[in-house]
N, CA, C and O atoms as CSV, one atom per row, in Angstrom:
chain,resi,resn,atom,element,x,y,z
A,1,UNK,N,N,184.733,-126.702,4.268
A,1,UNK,CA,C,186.002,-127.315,4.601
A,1,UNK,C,C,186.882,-127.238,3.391
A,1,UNK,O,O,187.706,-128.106,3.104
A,2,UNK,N,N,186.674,-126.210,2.736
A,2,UNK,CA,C,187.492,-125.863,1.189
A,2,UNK,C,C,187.195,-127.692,0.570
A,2,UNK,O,O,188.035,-128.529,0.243
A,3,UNK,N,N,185.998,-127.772,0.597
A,3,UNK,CA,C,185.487,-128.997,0.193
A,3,UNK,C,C,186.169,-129.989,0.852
A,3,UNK,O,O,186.710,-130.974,0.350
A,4,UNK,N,N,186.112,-129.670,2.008
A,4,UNK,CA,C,186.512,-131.055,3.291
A,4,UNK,C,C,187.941,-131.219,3.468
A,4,UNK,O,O,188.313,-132.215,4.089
A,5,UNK,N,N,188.606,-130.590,3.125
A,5,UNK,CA,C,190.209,-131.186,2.629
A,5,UNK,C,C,190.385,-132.347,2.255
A,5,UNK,O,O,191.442,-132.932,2.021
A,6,UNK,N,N,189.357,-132.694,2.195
A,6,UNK,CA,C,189.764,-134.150,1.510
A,6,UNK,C,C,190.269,-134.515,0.365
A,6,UNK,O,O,190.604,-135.585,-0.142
A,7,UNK,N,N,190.254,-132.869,-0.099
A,7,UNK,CA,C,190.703,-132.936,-1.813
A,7,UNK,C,C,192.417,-133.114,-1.021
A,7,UNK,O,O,193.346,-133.646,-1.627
A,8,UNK,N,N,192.524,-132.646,0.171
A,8,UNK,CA,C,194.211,-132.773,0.179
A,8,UNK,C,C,194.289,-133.764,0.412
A,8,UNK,O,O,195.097,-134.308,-0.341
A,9,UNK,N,N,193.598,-134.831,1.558
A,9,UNK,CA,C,193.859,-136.030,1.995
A,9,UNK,C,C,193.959,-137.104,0.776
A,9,UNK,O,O,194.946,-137.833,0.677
A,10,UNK,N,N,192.931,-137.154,-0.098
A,10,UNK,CA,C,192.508,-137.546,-1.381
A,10,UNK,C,C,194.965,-137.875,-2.040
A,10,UNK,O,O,195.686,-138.799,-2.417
A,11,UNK,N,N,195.113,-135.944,-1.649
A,11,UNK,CA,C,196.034,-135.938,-2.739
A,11,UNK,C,C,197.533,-136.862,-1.608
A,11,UNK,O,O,198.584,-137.459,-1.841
A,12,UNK,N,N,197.000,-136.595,-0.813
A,12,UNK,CA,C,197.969,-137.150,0.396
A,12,UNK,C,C,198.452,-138.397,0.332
A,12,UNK,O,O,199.601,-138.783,0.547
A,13,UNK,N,N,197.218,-139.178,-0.069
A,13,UNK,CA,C,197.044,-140.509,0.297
A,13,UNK,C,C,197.244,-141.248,-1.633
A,13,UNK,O,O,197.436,-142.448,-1.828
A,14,UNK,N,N,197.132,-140.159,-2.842
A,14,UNK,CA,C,197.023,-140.657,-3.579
A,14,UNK,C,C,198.296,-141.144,-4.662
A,14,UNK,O,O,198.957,-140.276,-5.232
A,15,UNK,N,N,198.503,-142.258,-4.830
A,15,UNK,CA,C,199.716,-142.723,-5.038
A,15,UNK,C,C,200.419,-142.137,-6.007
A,15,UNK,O,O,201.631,-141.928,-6.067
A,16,UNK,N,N,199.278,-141.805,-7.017
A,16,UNK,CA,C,200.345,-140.629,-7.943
A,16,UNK,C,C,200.785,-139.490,-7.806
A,16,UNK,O,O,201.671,-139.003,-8.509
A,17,UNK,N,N,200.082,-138.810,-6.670
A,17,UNK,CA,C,200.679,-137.782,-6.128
A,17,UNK,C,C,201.921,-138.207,-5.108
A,17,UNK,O,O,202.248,-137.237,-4.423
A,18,UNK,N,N,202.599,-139.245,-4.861
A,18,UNK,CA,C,203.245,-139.528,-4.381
A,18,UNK,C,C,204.757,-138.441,-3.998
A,18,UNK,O,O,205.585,-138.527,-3.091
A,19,UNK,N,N,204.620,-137.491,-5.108
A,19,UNK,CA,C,206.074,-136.862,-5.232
A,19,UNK,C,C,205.053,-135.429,-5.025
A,19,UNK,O,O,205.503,-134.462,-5.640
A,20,UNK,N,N,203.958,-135.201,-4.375
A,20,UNK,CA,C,204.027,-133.905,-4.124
A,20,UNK,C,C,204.311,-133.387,-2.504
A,20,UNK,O,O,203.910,-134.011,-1.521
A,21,UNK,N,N,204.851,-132.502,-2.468
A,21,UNK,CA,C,204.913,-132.151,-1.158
A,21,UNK,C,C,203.917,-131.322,-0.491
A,21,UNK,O,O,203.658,-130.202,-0.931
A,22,UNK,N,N,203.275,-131.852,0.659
A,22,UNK,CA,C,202.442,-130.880,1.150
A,22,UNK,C,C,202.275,-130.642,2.965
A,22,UNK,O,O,202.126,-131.312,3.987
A,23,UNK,N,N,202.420,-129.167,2.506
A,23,UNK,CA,C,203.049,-128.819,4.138
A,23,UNK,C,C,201.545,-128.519,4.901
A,23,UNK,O,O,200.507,-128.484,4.241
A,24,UNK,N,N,201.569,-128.312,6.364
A,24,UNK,CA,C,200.473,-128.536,7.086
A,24,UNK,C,C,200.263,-126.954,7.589
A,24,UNK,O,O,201.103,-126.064,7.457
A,25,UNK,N,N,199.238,-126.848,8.060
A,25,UNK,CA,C,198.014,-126.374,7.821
A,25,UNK,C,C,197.791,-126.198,6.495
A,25,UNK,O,O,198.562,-125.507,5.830
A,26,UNK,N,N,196.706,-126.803,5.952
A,26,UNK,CA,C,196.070,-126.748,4.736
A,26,UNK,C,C,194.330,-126.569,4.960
A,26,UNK,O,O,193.509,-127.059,5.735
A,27,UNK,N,N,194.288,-125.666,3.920
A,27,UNK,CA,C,192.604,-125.179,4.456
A,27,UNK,C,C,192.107,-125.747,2.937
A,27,UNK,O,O,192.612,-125.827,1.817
A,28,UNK,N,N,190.679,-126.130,3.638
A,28,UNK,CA,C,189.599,-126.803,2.508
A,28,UNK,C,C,189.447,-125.978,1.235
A,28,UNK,O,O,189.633,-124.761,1.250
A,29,UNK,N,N,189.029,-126.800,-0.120
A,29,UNK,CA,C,188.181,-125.897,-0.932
A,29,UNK,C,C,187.394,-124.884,-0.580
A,29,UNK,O,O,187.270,-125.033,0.636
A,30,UNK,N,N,186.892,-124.107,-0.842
A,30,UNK,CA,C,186.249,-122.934,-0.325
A,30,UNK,C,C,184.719,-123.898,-0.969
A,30,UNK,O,O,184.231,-124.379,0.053
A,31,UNK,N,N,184.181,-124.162,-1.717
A,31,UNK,CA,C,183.072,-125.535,-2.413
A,31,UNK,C,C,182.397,-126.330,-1.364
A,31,UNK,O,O,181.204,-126.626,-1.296
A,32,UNK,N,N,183.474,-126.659,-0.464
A,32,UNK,CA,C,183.656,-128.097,0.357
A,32,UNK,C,C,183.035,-127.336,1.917
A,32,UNK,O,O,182.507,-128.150,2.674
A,33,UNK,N,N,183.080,-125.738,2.451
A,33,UNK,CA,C,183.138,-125.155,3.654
A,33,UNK,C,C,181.802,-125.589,4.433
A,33,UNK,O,O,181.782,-126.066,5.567
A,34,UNK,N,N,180.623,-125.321,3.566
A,34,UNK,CA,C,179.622,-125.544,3.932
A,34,UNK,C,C,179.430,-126.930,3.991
A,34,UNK,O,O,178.717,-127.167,4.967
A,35,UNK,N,N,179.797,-128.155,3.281
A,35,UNK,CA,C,179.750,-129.102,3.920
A,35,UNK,C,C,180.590,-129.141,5.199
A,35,UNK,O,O,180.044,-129.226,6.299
A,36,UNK,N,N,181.761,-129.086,5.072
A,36,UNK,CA,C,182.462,-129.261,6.258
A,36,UNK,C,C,182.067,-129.297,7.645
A,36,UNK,O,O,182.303,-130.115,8.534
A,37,UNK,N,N,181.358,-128.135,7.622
A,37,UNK,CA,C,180.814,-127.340,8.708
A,37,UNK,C,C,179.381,-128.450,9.186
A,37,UNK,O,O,179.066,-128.753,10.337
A,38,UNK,N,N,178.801,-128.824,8.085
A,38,UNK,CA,C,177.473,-129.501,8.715
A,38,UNK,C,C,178.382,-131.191,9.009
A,38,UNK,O,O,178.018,-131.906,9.942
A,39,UNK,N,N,179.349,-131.544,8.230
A,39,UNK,CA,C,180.182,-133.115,8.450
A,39,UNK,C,C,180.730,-132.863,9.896
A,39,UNK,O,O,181.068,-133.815,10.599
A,40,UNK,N,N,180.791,-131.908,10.215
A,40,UNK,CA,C,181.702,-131.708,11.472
A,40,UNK,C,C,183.163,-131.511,11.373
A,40,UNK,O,O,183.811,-131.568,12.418
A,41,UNK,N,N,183.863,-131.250,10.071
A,41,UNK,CA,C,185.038,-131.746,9.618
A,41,UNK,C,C,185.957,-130.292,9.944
A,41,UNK,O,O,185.359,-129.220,9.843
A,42,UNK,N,N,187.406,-130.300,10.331
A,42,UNK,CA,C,187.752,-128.786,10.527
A,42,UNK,C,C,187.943,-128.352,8.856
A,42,UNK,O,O,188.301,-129.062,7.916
A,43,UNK,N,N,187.588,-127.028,8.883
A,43,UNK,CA,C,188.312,-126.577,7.609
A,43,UNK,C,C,189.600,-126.357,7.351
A,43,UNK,O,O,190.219,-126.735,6.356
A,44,UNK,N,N,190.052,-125.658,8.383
A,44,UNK,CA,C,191.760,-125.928,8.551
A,44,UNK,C,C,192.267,-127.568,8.840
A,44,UNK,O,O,191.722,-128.058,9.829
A,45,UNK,N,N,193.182,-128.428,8.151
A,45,UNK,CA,C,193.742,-129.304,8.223
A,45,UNK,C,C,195.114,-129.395,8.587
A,45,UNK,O,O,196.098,-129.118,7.902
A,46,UNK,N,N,195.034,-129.941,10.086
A,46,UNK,CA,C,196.183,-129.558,10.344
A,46,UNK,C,C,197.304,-130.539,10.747
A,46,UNK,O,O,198.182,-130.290,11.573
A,47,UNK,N,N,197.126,-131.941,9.900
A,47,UNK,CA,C,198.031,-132.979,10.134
A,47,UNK,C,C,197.256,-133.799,9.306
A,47,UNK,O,O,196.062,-133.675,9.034
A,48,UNK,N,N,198.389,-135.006,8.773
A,48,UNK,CA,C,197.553,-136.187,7.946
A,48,UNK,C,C,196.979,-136.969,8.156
A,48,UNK,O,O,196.680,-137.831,7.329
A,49,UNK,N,N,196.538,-136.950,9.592
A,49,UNK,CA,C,195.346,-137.626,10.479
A,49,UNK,C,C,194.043,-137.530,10.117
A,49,UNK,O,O,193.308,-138.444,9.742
A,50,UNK,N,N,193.689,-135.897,10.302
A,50,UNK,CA,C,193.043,-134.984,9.538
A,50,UNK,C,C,192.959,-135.227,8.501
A,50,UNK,O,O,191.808,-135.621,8.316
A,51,UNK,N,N,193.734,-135.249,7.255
A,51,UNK,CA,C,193.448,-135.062,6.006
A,51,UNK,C,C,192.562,-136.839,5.836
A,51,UNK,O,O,191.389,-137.093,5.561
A,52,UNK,N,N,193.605,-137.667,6.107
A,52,UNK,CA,C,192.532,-138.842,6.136
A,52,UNK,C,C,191.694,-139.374,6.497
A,52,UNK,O,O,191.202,-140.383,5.992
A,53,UNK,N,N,191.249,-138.646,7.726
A,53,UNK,CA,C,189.532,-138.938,8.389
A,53,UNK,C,C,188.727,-138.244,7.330
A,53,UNK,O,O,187.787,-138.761,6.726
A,54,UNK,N,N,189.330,-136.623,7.102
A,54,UNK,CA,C,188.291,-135.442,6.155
A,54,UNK,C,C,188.064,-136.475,4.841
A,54,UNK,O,O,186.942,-136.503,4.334
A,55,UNK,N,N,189.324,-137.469,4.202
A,55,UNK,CA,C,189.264,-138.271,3.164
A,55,UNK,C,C,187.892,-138.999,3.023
A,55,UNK,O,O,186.980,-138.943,2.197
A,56,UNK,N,N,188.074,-139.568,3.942
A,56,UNK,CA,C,187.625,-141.001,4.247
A,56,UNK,C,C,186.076,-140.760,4.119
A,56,UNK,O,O,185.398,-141.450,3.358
A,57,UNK,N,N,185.472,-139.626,4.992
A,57,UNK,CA,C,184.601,-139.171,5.204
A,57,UNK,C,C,183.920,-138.448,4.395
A,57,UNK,O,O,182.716,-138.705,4.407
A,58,UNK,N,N,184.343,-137.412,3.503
A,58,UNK,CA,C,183.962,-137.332,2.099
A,58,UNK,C,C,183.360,-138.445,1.161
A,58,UNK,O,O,182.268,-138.299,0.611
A,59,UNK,N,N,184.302,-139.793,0.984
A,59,UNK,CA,C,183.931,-140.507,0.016
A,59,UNK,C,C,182.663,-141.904,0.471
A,59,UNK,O,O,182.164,-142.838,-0.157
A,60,UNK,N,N,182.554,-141.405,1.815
A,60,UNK,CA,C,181.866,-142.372,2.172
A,60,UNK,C,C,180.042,-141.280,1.651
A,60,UNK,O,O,179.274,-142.060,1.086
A,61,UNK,N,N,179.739,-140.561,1.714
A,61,UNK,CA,C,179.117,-139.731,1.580
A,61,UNK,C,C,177.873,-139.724,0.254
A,61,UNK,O,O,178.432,-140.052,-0.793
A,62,UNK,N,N,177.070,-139.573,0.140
A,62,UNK,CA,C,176.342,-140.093,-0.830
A,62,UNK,C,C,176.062,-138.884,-1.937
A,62,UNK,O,O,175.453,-137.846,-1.679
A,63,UNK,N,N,176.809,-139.343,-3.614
A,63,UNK,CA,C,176.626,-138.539,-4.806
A,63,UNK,C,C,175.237,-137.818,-5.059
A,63,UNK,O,O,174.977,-136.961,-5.904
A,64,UNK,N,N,174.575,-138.280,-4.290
A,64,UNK,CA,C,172.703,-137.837,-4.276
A,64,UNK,C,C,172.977,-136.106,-3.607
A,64,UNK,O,O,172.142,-135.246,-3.886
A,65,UNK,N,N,173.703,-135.896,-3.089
A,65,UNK,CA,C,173.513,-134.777,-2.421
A,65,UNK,C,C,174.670,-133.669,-3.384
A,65,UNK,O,O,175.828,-133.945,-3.697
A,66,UNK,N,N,173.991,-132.530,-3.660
A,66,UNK,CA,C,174.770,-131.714,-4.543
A,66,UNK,C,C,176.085,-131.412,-3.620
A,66,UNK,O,O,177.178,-131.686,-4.116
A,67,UNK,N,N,176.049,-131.033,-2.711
A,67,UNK,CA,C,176.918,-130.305,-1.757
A,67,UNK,C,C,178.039,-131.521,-2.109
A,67,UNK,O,O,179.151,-131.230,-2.551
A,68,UNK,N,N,177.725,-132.575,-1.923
A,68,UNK,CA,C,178.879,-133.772,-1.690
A,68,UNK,C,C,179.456,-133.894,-3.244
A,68,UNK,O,O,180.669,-134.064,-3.365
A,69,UNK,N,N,178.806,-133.830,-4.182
A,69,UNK,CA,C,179.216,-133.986,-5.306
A,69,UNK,C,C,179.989,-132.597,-5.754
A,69,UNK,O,O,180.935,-132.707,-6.534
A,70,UNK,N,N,179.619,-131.345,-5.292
A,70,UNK,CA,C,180.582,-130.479,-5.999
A,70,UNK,C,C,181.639,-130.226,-5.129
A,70,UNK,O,O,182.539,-129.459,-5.471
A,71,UNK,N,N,181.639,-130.785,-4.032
A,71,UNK,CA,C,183.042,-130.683,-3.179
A,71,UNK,C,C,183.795,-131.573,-3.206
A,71,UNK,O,O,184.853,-131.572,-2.578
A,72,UNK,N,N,183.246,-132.862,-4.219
A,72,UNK,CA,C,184.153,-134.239,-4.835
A,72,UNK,C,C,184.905,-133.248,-5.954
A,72,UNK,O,O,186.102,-132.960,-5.957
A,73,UNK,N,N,184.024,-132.864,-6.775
A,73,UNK,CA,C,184.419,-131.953,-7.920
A,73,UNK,C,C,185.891,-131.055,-7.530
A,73,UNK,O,O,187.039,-131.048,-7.975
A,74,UNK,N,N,185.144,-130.316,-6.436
A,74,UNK,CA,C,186.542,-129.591,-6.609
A,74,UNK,C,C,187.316,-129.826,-5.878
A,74,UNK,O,O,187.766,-128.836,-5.303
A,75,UNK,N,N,187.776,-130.882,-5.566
A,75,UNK,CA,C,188.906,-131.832,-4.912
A,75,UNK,C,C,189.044,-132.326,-5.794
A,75,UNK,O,O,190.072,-132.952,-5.535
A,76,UNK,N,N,188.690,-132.672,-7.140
A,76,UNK,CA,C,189.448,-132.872,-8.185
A,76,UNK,C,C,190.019,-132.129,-8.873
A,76,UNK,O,O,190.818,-132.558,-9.706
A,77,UNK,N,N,189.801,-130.949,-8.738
A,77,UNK,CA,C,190.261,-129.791,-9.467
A,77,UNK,C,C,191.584,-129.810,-8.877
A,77,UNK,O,O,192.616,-130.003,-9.521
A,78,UNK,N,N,191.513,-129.583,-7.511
A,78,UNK,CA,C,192.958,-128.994,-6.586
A,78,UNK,C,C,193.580,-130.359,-6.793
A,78,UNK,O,O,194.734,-130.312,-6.368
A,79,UNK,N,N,193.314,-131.433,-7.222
A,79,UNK,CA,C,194.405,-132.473,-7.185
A,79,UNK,C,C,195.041,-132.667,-8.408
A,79,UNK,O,O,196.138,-133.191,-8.604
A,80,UNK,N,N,194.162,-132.140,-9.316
A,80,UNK,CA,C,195.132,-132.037,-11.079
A,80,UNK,C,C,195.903,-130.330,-11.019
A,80,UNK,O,O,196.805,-129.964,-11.771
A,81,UNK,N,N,195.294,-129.532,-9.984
A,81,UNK,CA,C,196.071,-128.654,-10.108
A,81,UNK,C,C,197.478,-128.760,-9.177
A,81,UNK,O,O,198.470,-128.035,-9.250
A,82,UNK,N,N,197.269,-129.735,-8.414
A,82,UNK,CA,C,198.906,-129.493,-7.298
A,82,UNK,C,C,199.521,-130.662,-8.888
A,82,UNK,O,O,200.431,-130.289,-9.629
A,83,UNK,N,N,199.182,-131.273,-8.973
A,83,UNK,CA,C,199.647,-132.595,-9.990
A,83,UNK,C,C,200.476,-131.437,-11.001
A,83,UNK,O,O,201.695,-131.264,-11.034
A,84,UNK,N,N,199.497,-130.757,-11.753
A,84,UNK,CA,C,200.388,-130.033,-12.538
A,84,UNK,C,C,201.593,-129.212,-12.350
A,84,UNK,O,O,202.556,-129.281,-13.113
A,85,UNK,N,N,201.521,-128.272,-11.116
A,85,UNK,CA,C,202.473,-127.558,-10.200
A,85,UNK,C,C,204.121,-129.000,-9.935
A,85,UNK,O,O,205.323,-128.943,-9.675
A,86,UNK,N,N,203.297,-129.848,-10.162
A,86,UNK,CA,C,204.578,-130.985,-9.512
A,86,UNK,C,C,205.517,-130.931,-10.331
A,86,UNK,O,O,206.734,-130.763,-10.253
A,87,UNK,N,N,204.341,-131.199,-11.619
A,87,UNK,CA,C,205.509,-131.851,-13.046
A,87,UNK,C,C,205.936,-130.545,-13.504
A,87,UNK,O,O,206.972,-130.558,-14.169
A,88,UNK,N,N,205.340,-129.322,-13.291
A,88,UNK,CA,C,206.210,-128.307,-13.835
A,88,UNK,C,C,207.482,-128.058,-13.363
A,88,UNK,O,O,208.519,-127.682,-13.909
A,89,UNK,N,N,207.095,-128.434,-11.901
A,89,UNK,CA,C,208.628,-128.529,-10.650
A,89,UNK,C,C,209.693,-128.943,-11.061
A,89,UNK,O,O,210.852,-128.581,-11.265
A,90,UNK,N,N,208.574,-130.390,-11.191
A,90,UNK,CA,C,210.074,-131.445,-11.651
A,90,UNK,C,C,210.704,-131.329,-12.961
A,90,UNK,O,O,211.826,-131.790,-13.173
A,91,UNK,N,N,209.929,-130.653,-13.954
A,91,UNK,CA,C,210.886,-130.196,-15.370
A,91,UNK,C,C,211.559,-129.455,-15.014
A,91,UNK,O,O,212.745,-129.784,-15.026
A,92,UNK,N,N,211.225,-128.113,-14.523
A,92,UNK,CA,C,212.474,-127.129,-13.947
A,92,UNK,C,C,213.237,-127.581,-13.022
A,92,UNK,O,O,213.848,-126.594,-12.613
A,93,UNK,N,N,213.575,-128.509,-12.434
A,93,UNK,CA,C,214.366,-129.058,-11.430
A,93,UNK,C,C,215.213,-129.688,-12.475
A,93,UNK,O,O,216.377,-129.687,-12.074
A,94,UNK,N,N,215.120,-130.144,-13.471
A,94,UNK,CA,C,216.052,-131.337,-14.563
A,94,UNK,C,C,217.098,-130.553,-15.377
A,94,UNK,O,O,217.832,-131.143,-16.169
């Protein structure tokens, strides 16, 4: 599920990402697919319904299992990387 999309829901829902924009269909970490697939979760995300069930459902999930932990991982990655994309935005926007 490109690590569940929850790395988007994560960024959706997360208050400091507050100023990023993110348009829909959004596909999972590529990390996250193989969980996805056994969570039941779509890999394509295709509304913020979606992104916050895929959220929700990720973090409920137990760190014991590698799969869950490196698709936490790289939903952290994609959320310092849209984060960075923002503030570069917003300097070139000033």
């Amino acid at each position: 599920m490109r690590f569940l999309i929850v790395a988007l829901a994560v960024i959706i829902s997360a208050p400091a990402m507050a100023e990023v924009t993110l348009t829909f269909p959004v596909s999972i970490p590529q990390e996250c697919v193989e969980l996805a697939q056994r969570e039941h979760v779509p890999i394509l995300i295709t509304n913020r319904y979606e992104a916050t069930k895929a959220k929700i459902k990720l973090y409920r999930l137990s760190n014991s299992d590698p799969m869950v932990l490196g698709c936490k991982q790289a939903v952290g990655r994609l959320k310092a990387a849209m984060q960075d994309q923002e503030a570069i935005a917003s300097t070139t926007r000033k």
